[in-house]
N, C-alpha and C positions, 0 to 999 in steps of 0.2 A: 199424199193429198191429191183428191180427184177434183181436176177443175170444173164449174158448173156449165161452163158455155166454149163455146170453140165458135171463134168468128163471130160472139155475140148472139150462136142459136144456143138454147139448151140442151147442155150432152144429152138429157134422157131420149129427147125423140129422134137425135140422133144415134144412140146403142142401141135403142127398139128395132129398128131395120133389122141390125146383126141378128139381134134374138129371135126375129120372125121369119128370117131366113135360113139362120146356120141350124135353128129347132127341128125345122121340118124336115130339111134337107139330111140332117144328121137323121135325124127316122126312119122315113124313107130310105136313105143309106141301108140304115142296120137292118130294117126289114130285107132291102136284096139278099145282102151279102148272107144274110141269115138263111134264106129260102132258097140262095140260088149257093152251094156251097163251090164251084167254080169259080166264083165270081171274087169268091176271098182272098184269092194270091193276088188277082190283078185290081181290085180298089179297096180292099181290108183295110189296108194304112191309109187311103184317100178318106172314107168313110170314119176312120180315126182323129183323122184330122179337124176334119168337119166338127165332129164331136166336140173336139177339146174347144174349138171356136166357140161353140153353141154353148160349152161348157162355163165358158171363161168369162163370156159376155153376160150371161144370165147375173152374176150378182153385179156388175157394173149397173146394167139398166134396174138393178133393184135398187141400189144406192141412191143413183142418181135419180131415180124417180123421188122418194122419199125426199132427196134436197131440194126438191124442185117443188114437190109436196108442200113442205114446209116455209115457200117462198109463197105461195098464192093463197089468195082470199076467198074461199070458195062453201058452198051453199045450196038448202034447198037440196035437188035431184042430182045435181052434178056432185055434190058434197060425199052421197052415196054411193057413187060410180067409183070414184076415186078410190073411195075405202075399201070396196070391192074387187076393185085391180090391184090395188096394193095386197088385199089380201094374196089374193089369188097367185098375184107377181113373187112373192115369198116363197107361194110352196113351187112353183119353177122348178128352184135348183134341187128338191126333192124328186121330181121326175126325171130331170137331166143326168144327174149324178148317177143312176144305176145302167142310163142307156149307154152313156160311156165306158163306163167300169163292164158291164157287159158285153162292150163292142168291143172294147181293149181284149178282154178275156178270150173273145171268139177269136180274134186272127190272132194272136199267140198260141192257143192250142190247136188251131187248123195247121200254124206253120210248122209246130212240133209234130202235130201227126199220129202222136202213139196212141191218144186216148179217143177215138172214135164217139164212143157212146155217150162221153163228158159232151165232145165237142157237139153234138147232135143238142143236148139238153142245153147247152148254154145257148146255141143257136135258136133256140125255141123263147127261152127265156127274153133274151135281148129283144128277138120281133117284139114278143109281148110287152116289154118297156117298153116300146117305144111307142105304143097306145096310147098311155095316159102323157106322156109327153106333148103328143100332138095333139090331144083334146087340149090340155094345161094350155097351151101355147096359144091357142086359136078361141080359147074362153077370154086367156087374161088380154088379148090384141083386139079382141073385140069392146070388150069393158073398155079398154083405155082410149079406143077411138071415138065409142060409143060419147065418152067423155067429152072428149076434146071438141065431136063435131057434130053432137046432138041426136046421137041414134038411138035412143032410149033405149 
């Protein structure tokens, strides 16, 4: 059971940081390590790590949005905003989930070593997740602020 409040704020805009943080940052990440293939021995797993954050968080602040959703009376423009990030906040962990499992893949076959030509096309693939990740992330952060602080 996910508690809704910590200190009497609401988890959701409290997990949204992590997700708007660890998102990009995990992108970013995987585009280096992807482009620079040096740079895999020494933050592969850092970059991994990130991931699993970015990973982990993404349905927390889905959840918790949704309970937070379901707490307020809301209408009119803002009523659409809402529906709109929640849409949006959904497909997330569809863009997260392959930049990891990509990221994962790249520094395990960089550290084995034997398969070059693999390691090259996963490295290709992974940047490429990590595109729609960082649109996804910077749509649905927009919509929910948009929300909250009136930015139509």
């Amino acid at each position: 059971m996910m508690p809704d409040t910590v200190l009497g704020v609401p988890l959701h805009p409290l997990v949204v940081h992590a997700v708007v943080v660890f998102v990009p940052l995990a992108a970013l990440g995987t585009i280096a390590v992807a482009v620079v293939p040096r740079w895999r021995s020494t933050y592969g797993w850092l970059v991994v790590l990130v991931s699993t954050l970015a990973l982990a968080s993404v349905p927390v602040a889905t959840r918790s949005g949704a309970d937070l959703r379901s707490q307020l009376t809301l209408g009119g423009p803002v009523l659409e905003q809402v529906r709109r990030h929640a849409q949006l906040g959904e497909r997330l962990i569809y863009a997260v989930a392959p930049l990891w499992l990509l990221g994962v893949a790249l520094v395990l076959l960089h550290r084995d070593g034997r398969h070059p030509q693999i390691t090259r096309t996963v490295a290709v693939l992974a940047a490429l997740a990590a595109l729609p990740a960082l649109v996804l992330v910077v749509l649905v952060g927009h919509l929910g602020s948009a929300a909250v602080w009136g930015g139509g």
